[in-house]
BABATI-217346 format. One line per 2 residues: number of its first residue (from 0); for each residue z, x, y of N, C-alpha, C. Coordinates in steps of 0.1 Angstrom, whole numbers, plus 5000, padded with zeros to 4 digits. Layout:
N
NUM	Z X Y Z X Y Z X Y; ...;
//
This chain:
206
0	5000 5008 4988 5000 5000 5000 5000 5009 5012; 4992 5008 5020 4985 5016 5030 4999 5013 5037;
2	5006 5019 5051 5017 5020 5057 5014 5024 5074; 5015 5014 5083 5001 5015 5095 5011 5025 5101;
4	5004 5034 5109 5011 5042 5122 5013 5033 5129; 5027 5040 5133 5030 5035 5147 5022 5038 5160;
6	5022 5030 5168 5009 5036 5176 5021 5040 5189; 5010 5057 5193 5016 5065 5203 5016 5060 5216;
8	5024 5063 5227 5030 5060 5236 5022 5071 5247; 5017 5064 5261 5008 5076 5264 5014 5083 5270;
10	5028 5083 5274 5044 5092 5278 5042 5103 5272; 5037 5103 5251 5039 5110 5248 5028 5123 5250;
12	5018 5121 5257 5010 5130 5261 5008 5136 5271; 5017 5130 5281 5023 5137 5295 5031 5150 5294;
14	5014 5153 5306 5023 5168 5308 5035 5173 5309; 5040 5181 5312 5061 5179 5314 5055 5187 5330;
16	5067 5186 5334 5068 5194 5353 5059 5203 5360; 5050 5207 5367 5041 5215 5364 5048 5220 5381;
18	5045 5236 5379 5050 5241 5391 5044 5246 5409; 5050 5238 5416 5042 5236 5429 5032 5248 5431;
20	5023 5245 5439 5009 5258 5443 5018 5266 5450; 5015 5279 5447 5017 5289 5455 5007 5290 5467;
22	5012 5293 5479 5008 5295 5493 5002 5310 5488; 4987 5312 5494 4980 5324 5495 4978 5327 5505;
24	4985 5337 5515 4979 5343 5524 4967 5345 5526; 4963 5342 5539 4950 5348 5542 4949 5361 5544;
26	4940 5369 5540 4939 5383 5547 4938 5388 5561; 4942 5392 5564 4945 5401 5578 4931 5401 5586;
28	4930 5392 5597 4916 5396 5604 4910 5412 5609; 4902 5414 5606 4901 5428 5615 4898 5428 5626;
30	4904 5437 5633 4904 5438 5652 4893 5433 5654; 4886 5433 5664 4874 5432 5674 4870 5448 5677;
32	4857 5447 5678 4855 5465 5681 4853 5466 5695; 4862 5459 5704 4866 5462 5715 4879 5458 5722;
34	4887 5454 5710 4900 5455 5712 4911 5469 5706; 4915 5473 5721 4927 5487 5719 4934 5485 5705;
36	4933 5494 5694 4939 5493 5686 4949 5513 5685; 4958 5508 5673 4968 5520 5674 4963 5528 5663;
38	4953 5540 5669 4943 5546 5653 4947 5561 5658; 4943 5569 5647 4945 5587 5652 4936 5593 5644;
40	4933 5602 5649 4926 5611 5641 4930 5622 5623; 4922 5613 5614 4930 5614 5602 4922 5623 5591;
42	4926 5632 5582 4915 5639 5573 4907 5633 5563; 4910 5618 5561 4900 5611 5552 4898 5597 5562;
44	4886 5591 5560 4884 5577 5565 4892 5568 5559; 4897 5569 5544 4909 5557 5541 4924 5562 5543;
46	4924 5571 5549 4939 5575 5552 4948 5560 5564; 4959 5563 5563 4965 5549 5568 4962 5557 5584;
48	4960 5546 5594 4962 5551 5607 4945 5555 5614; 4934 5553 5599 4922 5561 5609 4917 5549 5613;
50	4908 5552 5622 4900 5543 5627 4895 5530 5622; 4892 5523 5621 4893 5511 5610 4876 5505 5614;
52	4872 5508 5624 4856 5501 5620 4846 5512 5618; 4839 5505 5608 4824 5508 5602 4816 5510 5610;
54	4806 5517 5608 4790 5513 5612 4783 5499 5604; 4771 5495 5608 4765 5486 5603 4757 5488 5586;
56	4761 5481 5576 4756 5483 5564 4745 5484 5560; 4733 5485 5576 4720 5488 5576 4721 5502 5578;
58	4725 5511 5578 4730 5526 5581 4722 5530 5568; 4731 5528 5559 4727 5535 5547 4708 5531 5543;
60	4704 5522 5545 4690 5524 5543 4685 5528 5555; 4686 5525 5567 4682 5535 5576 4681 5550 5576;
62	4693 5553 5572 4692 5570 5572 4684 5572 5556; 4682 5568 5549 4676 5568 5534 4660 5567 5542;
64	4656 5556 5547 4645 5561 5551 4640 5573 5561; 4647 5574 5568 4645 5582 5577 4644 5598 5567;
66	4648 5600 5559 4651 5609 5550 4637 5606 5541; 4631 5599 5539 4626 5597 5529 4608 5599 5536;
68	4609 5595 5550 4599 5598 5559 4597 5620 5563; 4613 5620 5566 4614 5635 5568 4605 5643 5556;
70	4608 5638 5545 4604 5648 5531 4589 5645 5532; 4587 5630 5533 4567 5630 5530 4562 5635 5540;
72	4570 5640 5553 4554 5642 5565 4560 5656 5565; 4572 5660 5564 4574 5682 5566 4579 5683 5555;
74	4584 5683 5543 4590 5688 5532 4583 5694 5524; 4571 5678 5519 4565 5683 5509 4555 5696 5511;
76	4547 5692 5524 4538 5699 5528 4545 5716 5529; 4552 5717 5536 4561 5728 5533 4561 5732 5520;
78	4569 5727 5511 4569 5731 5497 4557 5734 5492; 4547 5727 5494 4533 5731 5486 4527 5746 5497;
80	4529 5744 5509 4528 5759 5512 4532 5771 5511; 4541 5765 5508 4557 5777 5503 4553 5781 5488;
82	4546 5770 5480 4543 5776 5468 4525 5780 5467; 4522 5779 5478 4506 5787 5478 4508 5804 5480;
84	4516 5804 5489 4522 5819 5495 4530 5820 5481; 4534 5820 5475 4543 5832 5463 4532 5829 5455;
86	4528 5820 5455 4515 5822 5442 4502 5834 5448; 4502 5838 5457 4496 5853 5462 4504 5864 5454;
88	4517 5865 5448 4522 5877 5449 4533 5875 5436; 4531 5862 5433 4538 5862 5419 4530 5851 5410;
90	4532 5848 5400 4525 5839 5387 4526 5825 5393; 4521 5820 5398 4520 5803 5401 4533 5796 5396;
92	4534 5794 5384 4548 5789 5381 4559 5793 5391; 4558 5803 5394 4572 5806 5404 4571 5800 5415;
94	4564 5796 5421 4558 5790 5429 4561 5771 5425; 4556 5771 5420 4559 5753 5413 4567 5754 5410;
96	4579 5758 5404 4592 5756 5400 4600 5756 5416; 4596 5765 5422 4607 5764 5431 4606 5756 5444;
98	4589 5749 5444 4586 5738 5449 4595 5730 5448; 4594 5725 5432 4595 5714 5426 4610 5711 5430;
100	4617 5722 5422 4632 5722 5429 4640 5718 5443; 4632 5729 5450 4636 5715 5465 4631 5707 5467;
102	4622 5700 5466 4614 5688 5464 4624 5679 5458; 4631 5684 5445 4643 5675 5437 4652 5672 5446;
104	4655 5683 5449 4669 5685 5457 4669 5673 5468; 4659 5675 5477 4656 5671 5489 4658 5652 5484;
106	4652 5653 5477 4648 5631 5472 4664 5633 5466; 4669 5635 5462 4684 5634 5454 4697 5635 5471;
108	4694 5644 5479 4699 5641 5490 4696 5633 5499; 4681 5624 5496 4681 5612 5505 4686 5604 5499;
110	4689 5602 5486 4695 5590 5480 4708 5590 5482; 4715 5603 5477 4731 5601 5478 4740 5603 5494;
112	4732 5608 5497 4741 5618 5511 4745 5603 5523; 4734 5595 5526 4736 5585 5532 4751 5576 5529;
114	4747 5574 5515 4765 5565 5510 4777 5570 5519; 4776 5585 5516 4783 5592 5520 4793 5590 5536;
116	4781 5595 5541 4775 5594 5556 4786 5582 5561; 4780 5570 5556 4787 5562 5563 4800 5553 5560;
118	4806 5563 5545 4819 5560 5545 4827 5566 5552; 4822 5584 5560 4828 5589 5564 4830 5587 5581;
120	4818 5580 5587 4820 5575 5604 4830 5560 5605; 4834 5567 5610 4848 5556 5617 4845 5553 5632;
122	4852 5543 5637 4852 5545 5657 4863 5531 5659; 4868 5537 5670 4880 5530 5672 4879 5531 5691;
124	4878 5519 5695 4886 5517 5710 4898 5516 5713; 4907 5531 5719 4920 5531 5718 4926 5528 5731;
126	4937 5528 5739 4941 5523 5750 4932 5530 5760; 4934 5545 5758 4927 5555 5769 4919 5564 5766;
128	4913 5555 5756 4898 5569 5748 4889 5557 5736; 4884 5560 5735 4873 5562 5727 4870 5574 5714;
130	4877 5567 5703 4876 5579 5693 4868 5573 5680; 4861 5584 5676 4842 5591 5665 4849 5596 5656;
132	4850 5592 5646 4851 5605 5633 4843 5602 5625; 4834 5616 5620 4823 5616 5612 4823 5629 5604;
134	4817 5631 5595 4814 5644 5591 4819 5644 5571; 4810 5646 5565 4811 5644 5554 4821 5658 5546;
136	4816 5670 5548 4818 5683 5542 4829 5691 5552; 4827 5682 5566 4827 5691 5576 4831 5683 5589;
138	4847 5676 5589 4851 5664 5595 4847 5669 5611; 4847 5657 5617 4842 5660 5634 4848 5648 5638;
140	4862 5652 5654 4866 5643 5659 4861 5644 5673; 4862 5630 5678 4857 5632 5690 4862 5621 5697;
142	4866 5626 5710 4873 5617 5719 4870 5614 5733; 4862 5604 5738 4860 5604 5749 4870 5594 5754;
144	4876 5601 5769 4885 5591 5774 4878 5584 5783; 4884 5568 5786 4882 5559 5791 4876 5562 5807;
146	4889 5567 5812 4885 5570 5824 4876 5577 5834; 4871 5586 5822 4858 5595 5828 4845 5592 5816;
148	4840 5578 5818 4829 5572 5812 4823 5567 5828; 4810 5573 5823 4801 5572 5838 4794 5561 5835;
150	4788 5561 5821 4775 5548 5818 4775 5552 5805; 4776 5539 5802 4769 5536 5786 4755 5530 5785;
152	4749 5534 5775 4734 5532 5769 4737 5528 5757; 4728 5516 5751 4723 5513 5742 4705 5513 5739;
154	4704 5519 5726 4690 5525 5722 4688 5519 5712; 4675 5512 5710 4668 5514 5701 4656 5517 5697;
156	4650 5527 5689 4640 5530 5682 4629 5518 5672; 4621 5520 5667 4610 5515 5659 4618 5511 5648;
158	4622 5520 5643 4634 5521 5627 4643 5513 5630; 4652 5519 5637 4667 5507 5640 4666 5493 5644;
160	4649 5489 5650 4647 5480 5650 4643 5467 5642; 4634 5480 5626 4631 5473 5616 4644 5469 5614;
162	4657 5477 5609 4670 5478 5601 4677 5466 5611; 4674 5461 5626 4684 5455 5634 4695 5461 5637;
164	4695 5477 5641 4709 5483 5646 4705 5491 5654; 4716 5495 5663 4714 5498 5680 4721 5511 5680;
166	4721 5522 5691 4730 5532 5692 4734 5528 5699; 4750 5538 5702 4754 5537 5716 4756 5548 5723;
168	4754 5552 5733 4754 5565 5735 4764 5563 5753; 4774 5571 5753 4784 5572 5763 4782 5581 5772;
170	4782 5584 5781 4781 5599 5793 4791 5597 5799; 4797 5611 5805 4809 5607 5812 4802 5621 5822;
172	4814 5625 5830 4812 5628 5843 4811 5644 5839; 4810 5647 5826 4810 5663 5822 4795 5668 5822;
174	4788 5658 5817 4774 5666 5814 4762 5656 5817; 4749 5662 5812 4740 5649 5811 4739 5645 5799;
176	4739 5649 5795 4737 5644 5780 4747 5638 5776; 4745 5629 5763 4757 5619 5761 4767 5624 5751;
178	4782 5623 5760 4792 5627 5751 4797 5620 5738; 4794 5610 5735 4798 5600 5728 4787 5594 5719;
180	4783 5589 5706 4774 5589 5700 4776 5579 5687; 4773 5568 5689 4778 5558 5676 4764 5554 5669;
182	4762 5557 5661 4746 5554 5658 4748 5540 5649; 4737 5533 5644 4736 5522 5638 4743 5509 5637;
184	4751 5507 5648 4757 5496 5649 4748 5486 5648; 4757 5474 5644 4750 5458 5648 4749 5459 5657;
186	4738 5450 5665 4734 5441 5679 4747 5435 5683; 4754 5429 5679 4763 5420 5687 4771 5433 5690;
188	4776 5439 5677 4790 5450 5682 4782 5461 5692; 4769 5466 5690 4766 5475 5703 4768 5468 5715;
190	4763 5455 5718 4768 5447 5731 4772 5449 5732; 4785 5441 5725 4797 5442 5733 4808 5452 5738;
192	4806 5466 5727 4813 5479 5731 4804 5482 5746; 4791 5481 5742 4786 5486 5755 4792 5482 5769;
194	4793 5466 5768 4797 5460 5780 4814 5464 5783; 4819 5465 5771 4838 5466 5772 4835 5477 5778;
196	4835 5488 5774 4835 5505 5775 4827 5506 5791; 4817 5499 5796 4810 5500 5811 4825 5493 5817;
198	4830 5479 5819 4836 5475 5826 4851 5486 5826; 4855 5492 5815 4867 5498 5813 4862 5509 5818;
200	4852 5518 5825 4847 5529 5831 4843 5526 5841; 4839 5513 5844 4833 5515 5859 4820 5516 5858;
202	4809 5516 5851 4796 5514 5852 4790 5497 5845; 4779 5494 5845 4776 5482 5848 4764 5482 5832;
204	4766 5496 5828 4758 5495 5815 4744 5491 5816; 4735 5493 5804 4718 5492 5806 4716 5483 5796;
//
């Protein structure tokens, strides 16, 4: 004699307590690249304290081409003259091997060196300067103060223009040439340093 279930209670398939959402912070805005921030000059780009803005992530293919244009119009030609002349005075091979080799070298440094490049440039607008750190092998600080900025420039080239990034180039009252040198920024952030850094100097910018 068959013996029916009792039929289940849908209580008994309730979840039990389940524990409130945790609150996730949002992450921390990053400054404005023309707001005074508290940065120094540091031996690595992730060290705590360095300068905290980038160049534009058009950087790295920009300088890749720009590198990649250097090698096809003087490198190669170079190298295949360079191996016409030893091939006068030694076996041809010597010649083609040691073409070939900087020729390697040269394409292997357009690919990797760039990454490099622009994990290493930082720039920071500080209360009373303007501070650049760049330099891969070979760190380079540089500080131009606020006060003795005569005029800022913004440039663009053919290239920077395909890529959409702008220089900015600073003068102050030391030389003619420009003390200050941020290459491949975005359009909006070269504006607007440009415009911050003129009104905080006293020139009216180009």
């Amino acid at each position: 004699m068959d013996v029916p279930h009792p039929e289940l209670a849908l209580d008994d398939f309730a979840e039990g307590p389940t524990d409130p959402p945790v609150a996730v912070a949002p992450p921390p805005a990053e400054p404005s690249v023309v707001d005074p921030v508290d940065a120094r000059a540091t031996a690595t780009p992730d060290e705590a304290g360095a300068p905290p803005h980038h160049l534009a992530p058009a950087a790295v293919a920009l300088w890749r081409t720009q590198r990649f244009l250097r090698l096809g119009l003087m490198g190669l030609p170079l190298y295949g003259a360079m191996a016409a002349g030893i091939a006068t005075v030694a076996p041809v091979w010597v010649g083609a091997v040691l073409a070939g080799t900087l020729a390697s070298f040269s394409l292997l440094m357009a690919i990797a060196w760039p990454p490099l490049q622009y994990d290493a440039y930082r720039y920071a607008v500080r209360e009373h300067d303007l501070l650049v750190q760049s330099g891969v092998l070979y760190r380079r600080w540089s500080s131009v103060p606020l006060s003795r900025i005569q005029h800022v420039d913004t440039r663009q080239g053919p290239l920077e223009r395909l890529f959409g990034v702008q220089r900015l180039l600073v003068y102050t009252a030391a030389g003619v040439s420009a003390d200050g040198v941020i290459p491949a920024l975005t359009e909006p952030a070269a504006v607007a340093l440009r415009d911050a850094l003129s009104r905080r100097g006293g020139d009216d910018g180009v």
